[in-house]
N, C-alpha and C positions, 0 to 999 in steps of 0.2 A: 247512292246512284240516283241520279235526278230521272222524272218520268220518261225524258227524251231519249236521253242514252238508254233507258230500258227497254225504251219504243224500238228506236232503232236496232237493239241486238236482239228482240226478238224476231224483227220484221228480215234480218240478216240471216238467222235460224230458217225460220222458214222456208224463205228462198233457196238454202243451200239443200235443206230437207225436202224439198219440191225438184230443183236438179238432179238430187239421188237418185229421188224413189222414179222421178221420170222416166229413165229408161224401163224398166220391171214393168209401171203399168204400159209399155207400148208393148213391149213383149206380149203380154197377155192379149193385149185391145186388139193386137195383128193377129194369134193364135185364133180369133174368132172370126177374122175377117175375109173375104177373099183374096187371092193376090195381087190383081187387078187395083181394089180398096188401098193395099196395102201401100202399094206404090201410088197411088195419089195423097198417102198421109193421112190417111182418117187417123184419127183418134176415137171414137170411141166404137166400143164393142161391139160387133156384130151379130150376127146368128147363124156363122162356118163353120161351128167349131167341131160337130159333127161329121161335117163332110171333109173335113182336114184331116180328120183322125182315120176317118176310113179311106182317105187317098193315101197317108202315111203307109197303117198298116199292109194298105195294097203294093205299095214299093217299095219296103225295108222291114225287114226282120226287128222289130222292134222287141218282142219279148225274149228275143235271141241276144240282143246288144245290150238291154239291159240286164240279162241276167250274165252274160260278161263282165260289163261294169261294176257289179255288185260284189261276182264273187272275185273279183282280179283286185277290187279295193279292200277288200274286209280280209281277204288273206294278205295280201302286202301290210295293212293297216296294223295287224296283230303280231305278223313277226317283227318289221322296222321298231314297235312299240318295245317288244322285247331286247330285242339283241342291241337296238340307242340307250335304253335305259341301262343295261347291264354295261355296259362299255361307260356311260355316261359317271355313272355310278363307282365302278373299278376308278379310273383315273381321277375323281376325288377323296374316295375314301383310301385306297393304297395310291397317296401320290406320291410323287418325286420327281424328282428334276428328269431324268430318261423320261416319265408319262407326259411331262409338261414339252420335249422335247419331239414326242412323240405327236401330243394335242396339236402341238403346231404345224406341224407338215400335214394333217385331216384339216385342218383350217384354212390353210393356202389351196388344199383341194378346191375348194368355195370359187374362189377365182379362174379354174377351170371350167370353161365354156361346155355344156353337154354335147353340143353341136359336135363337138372335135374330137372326143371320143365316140363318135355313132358310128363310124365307117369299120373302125377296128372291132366294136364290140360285135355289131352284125356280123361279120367275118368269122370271129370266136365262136358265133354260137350259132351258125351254122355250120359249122364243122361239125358239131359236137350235136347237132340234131336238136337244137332248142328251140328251134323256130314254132310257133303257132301254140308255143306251149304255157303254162302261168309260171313256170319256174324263166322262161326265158321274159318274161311279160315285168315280174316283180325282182329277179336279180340284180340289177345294174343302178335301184334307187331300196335297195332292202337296207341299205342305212345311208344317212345323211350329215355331212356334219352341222348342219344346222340343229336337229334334234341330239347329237349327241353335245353336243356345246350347252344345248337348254338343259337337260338334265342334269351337266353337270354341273350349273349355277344351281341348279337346285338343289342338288347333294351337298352344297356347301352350309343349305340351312337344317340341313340332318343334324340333329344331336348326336357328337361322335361320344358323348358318354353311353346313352342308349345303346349303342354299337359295343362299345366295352362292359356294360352287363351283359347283354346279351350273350357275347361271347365268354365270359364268366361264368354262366348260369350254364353253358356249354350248346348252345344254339351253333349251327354250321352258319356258314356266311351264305348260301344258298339259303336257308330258312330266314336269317336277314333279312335277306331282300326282298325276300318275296311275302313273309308275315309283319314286318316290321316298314320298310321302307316305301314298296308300295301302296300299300292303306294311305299311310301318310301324304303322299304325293299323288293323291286323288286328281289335284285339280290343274296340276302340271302333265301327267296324263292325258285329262280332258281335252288340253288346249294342242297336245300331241298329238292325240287322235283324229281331233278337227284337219289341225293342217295336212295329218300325212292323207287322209281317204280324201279331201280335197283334190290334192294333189295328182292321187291316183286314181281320180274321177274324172278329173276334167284333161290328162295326160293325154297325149295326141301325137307329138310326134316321135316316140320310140314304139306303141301300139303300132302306129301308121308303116313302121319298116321293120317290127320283126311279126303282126301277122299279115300272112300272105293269102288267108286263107280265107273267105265268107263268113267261115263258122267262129272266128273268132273274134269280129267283131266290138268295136266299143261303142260305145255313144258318141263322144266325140266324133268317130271314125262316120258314124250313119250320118251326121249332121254336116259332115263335111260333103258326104258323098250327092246330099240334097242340093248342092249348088255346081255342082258337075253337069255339062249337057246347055244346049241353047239355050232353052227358056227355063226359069226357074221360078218356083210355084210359091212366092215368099208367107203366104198362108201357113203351109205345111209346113215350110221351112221351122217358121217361130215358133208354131205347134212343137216340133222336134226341140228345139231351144231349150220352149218351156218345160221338156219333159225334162231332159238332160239336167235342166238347175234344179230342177225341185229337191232331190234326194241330199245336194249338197247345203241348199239352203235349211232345209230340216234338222240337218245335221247341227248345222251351225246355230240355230236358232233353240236347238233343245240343249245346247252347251256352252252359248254365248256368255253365262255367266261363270261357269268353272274354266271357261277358255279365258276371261276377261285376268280370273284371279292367278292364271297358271303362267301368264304371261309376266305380268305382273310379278311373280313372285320369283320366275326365273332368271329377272334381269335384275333384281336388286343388290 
């Protein structure tokens, strides 16, 4: 590669790596600025970020919405992890043509718009008293075909000897998978994990119509609610933003590498 074309694909990198990261630092640069600031475009950081927080906390439950969003993802995150995997797993280890008959109509699901089932599921589950609750919050995305699909490309790079000693040695197919197959499938996990609390972090409009209530509150839902009314305080606003991305970024960034391999390994 001659210096030129080197020049050029790094000067190409950068730029693209400068329109990334761009949005994140205005996020931030606004989170400290006034509203006022905000909407004239400054760029760099102010010294609001105090008084943003304490206008926040003065008109939205923040430690009420975040601990909604916490426990409404990490309870969704752990059972979808379970009940995708096990399903995921079933349909390639006992397969057959009925599971494959089966896989395909959970596939074609994918193509179903969520939008078009919300009217009849809200309807279900107020009947049935679900409303405002985390059984009503995490039912309707407690499994995905997107992760049962991933899993079970993954299960195809399971060693089905391993599976046949084990059950030789007289292992239950329960101890299988749970001593044998998950260990192994660390990093398909990891990259499962990321997406589903993602997912049920930044969630908004099924929250937005089954709670009715103050108390049950998401994040999304408080950040939504900061652009309601006349005037809007885009300080506080981004301040809320910034709080909302943080937890998913973290997430993402302390698994970005078992997420890279888990992806990776379940499309091969």
């Amino acid at each position: 590669m001659t210096k030129g074309r080197k020049f050029a694909m790094y000067l190409f990198l950068c730029i693209m790596s400068f329109i990334s990261v761009f949005p994140l630092y205005w996020m931030v640069s606004a989170a400290t600025n006034k509203s006022v600031d905000v909407t004239r475009g400054r760029l760099i950081p102010g010294t609001y970020l105090i008084e943003n927080f304490k206008n926040l906390i003065a008109s939205q439950n923040i430690g009420r919405a975040l601990g909604n969003s916490f426990k409404y993802a990490i309870i969704l995150t752990i059972i979808s992890l379970i009940i995708c995997s096990l399903a995921g797993y079933g349909f390639e280890i006992f397969h057959d043509k009925a599971k494959d008959a089966v896989m395909s109509v959970i596939l074609l699901a994918m193509m179903v718009p969520f939008v078009a089932t919300l009217i009849p599921l809200f309807q279900m589950f107020s009947k049935v008293g679900w409303l405002n609750s985390t059984i009503g919050f995490i039912l309707p995305t407690i499994s995905t075909p997107f992760l049962i699909m991933m899993f079970r490309q993954s299960a195809r790079s399971f060693p089905h000897d391993i599976i046949e000693a084990a059950r030789i040695d007289g292992l239950s197919e329960i101890r299988i998978f749970f001593q044998m197959f998950i260990p192994t499938m660390k990093s398909t996990y990891a990259a499962a994990m990321t997406i589903t609390f993602m997912n049920a972090w930044n969630n908004y409009l099924w929250p937005k119509v089954i709670m009715t209530d103050e108390k049950s509150m998401t994040m999304p839902m408080v950040v939504a609610n900061l652009t309601q009314g006349y005037v809007t305080d885009y300080g506080m606003l981004m301040l809320a933003v910034l709080i909302c991305t943080l937890p998913t970024a973290i997430v993402f960034f302390c698994l970005q590498k078992s997420f890279a391999e888990g992806i990776t390994g379940a499309v091969k």
